[in-house]
N, C-alpha and C positions, 0 to 999 in steps of 0.2 A: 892592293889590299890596304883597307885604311886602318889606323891606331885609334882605336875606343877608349878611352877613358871613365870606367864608371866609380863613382866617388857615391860613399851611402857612410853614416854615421857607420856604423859597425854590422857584423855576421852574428850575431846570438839568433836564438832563433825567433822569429818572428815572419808575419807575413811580406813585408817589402824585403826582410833582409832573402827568403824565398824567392822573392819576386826576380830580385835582382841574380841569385846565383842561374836559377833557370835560364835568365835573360841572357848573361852573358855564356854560359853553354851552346847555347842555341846560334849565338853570334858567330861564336866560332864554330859551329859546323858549315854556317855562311861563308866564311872566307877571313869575317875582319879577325886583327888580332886584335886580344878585349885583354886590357888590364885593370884591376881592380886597385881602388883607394879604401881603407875605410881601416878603422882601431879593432879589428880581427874579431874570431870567435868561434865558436864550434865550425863553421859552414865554410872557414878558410880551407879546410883540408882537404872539404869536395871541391872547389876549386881549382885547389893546386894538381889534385887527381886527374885532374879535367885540360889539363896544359895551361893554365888560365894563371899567369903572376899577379901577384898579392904584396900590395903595398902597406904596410902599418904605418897610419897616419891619423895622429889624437883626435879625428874629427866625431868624436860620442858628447863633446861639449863644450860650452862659449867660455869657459874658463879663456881671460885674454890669453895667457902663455901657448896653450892649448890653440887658441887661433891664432895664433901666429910662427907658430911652429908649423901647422899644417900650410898655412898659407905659402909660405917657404919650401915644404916638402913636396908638397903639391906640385908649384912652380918648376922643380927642378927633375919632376917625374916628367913633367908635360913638355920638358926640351930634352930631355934623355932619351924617355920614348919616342920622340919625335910624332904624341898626340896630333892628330888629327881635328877631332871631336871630342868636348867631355859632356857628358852627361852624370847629373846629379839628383841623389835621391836624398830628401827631407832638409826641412830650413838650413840647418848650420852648414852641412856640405854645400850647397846652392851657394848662402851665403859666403862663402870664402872662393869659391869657383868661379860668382858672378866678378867678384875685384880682380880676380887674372884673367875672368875676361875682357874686360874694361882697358886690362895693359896690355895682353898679349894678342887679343883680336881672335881668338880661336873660336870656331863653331862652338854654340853651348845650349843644352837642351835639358830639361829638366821632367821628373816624373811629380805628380800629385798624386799620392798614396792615401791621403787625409786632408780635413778641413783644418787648420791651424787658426788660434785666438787670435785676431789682430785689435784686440785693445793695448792699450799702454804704450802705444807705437808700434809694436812689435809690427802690424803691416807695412812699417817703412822699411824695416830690415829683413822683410820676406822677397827677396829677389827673386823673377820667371827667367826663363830660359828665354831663347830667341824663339824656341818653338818650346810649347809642354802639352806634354801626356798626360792625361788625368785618366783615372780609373774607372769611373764612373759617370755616366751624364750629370750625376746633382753634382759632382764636385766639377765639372766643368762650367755649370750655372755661378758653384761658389766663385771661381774665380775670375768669372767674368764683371759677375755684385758687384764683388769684394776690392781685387786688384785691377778691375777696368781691362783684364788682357781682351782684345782681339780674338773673335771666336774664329778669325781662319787662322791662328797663331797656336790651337788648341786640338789637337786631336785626341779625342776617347779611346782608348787601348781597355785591354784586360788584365786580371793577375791567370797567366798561362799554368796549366794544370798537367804535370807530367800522367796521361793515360794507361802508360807501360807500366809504372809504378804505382797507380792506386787504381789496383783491381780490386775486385772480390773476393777472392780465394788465393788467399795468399798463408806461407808457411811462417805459421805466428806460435810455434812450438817453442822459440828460445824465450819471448817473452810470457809468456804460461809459464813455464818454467821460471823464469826471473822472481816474476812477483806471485806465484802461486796459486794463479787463477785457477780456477773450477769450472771444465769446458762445457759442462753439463748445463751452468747457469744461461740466465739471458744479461747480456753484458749492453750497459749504458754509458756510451763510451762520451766525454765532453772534453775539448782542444781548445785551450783561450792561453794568451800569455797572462801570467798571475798576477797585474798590476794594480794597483789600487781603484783606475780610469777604466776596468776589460774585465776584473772577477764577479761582478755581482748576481752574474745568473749560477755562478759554482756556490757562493753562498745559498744562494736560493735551492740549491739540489740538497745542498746538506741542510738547511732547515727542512724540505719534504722525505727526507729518503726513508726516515723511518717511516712512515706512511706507505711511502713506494713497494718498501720491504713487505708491509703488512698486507699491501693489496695483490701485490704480486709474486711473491712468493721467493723464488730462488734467483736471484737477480744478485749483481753487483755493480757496483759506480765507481767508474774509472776514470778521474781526474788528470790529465796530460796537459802539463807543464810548469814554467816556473815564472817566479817573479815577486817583485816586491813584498807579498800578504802570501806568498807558500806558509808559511810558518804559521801563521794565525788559521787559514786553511787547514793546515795539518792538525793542529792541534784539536779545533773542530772536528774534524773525522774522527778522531780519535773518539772525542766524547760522546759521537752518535755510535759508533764501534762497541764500545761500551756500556753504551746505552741499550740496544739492541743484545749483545750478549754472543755476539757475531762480528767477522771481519767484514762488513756490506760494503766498504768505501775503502775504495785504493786511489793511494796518490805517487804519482810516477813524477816528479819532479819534471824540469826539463828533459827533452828527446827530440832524436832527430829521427828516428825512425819511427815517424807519425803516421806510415801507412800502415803498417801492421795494429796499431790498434784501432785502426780506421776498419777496417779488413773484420776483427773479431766483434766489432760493435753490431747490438741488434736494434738498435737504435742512438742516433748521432746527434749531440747538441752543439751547438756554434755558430759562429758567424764568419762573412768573410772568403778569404784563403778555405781555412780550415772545410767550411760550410762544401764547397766547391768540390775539395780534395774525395770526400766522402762523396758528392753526388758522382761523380768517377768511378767510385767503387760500389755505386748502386744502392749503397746503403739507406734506409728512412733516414731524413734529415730534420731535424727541428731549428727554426733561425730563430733562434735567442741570445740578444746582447747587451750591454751597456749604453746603448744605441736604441734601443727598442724591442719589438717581437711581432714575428709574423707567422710562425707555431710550423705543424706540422707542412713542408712543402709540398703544392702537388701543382698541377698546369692554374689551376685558377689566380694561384699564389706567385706563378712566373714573371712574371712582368711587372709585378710589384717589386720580387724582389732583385731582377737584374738593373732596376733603377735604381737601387743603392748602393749594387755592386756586394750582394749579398749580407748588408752591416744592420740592415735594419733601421736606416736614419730616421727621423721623423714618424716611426710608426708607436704605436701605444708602447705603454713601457712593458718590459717583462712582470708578468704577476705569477707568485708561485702559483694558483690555484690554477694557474690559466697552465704552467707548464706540465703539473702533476697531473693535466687530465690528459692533454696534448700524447706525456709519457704513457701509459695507461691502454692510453686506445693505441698507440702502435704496436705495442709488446702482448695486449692483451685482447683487443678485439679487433683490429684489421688483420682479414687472411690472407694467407699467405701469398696467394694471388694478388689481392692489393696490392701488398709487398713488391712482388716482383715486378710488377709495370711498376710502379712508383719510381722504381731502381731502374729501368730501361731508359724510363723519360729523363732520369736527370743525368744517368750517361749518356744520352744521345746528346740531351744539350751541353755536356762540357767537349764533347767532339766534334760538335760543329759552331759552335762560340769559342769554349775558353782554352782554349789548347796552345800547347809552349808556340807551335809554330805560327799559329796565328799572332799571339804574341812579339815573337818576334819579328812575323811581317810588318807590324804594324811600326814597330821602331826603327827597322831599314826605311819605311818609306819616312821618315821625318828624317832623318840621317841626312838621306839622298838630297830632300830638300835645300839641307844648308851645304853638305859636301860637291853640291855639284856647281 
């Protein structure tokens, strides 16, 4: 049985810090023992539920005490454990895992989650793994541009999609109750973490909703998550709330139980992870981001968007009018038939693409590669 080490800035929630609890889950139903590194957070707890040890280690920022503290911490998890393999997820972790490997000589393997700035130097202090996982073909292109790695040093993986967990018809009775949904409404459910870089298509919904409200009648917008601009966001809804003379806009802060409003949505906005999780649960998907927009999903729209790995890169930007019509026509003129093949096709495709154990095949075979 080998020692995993996986090492990621922190557990809030978000799509890689997902990526990685699935990861190591799944690890361990394989055989390896998986330890985790990273400065904690909500998703520590399903971990430690899961058998799976949890190291608290400041790596969430380059503050130097901070790097060198982990550096040290690091170090002495990776001869205690008696690591194997580490693997690292986003710059600063990499960075600090690539200088022990340089001393200590261990397997080290790294995931690409995103494109990272390499002005200002920053490319010189962007360390690869001996081997990396990139999520996407364009970001395997990036790092071939960008960093010159070697494309047989690069393998393409997924972000793995728990199937069991984002069905359709799932019992969403304590969160109705929470925030006081109305089951009678059509619910418009959108998932992005709230960051200044990820919220502007939730800005975009609450400059339409009144509109939305007007055309469509009994509807409500469910905002799921948090981050830097919640507050500015909140305050926003409020004033369309108000405006309207109705409660039309709920904001649920961060949550981890993202499948159940996945589950009551009658149409799904996001990118991504998120994007993914809902085509699992059959749901109409719209791909709109920060990133771009490629609107309502359906097979013509596939292959567009499993080239960015669901994020929308390089495609037109998000336009509200482009999105309010997008909304519109799924909630209001595609029948229900539509609906339901729409929802076949893109569960079928996360069951035979994106799924946790594909997933995790894909990281045993590079494992294997340096472990053996």
């Amino acid at each position: 049985m080998f020692n995993i080490l996986i090492a990621l800035m922190g557990l809030e929630i978000g799509g890689a810090e997902t990526h990685v609890v699935e990861l190591a889950k799944g690890l361990k139903k394989e055989g390896f023992n998986v330890i985790v590194a990273s400065n904690g957070g909500v998703y520590e707890k399903e971990l430690l539920e899961s058998g799976i040890k949890h190291y608290s280690v400041p790596l969430h920022n380059k503050k130097p005490h901070n790097v060198l503290r982990s550096y040290f911490l690091l170090k002495k998890i990776i001869v205690n454990e008696r690591i194997d393999l580490v693997h690292a997820h986003a710059r600063i972790p990499a960075f600090i895992c690539n200088l022990l490997h340089n001393k200590m000589g261990f397997p080290f393997v790294t995931t690409a989650h995103w494109v990272f700035k390499t002005g200002w130097g920053l490319k010189y202090i962007t360390p690869w793994g001996q081997k990396t996982l990139a999520v996407s073909e364009d970001i395997k292109k990036y790092l071939m541009d960008n960093y010159g790695i070697d494309e047989k040093n690069i393998t393409v993986t997924i972000n793995g999609i728990d199937t069991e967990k984002f069905i359709p018809d799932l019992d969403v009775s304590d969160i109705v109750e929470e925030f006081d949904i109305d089951k009678k409404n059509k619910h418009i459910v959108y998932v992005s973490r709230l960051d200044s870089d990820r919220s502007k298509v939730a800005f975009q919904l609450l400059q339409i909703a009144p509109e939305l409200a007007n055309e469509l009648g009994d509807i409500d917008i469910i905002i799921v998550g948090g981050g830097n601009v919640f507050d500015r966001l909140f305050e926003r809804a409020q004033e369309v709330n108000r405006s309207i003379g109705r409660r039309l806009v709920i904001m649920t802060g961060g949550r981890t139980d993202i499948n159940k409003f996945v589950s009551l949505s009658h149409v799904f906005i996001g990118v991504s992870r998120s994007a993914l999780e809902a085509m699992s649960a059959e749901k109409p998907v719209i791909l709109a981001g920060n990133e771009g927009y490629i609107g309502i999903l359906d097979e013509d729209k596939l292959r567009k968007a499993i080239h960015t790995n669901f994020t929308c890169r390089g495609e037109t930007k998000s336009q509200e009018d482009k999105l309010k019509e997008d909304i519109i026509r799924v909630i209001r003129d595609m029948s229900a038939e539509e609906i339901r093949k729409m929802g076949i096709m893109s569960r079928k495709v996360i069951e035979e693409r994106y799924s946790v154990k594909k997933m995790v095949s894909d990281n045993i075979k590079v494992y294997l590669q340096l472990l053996s």
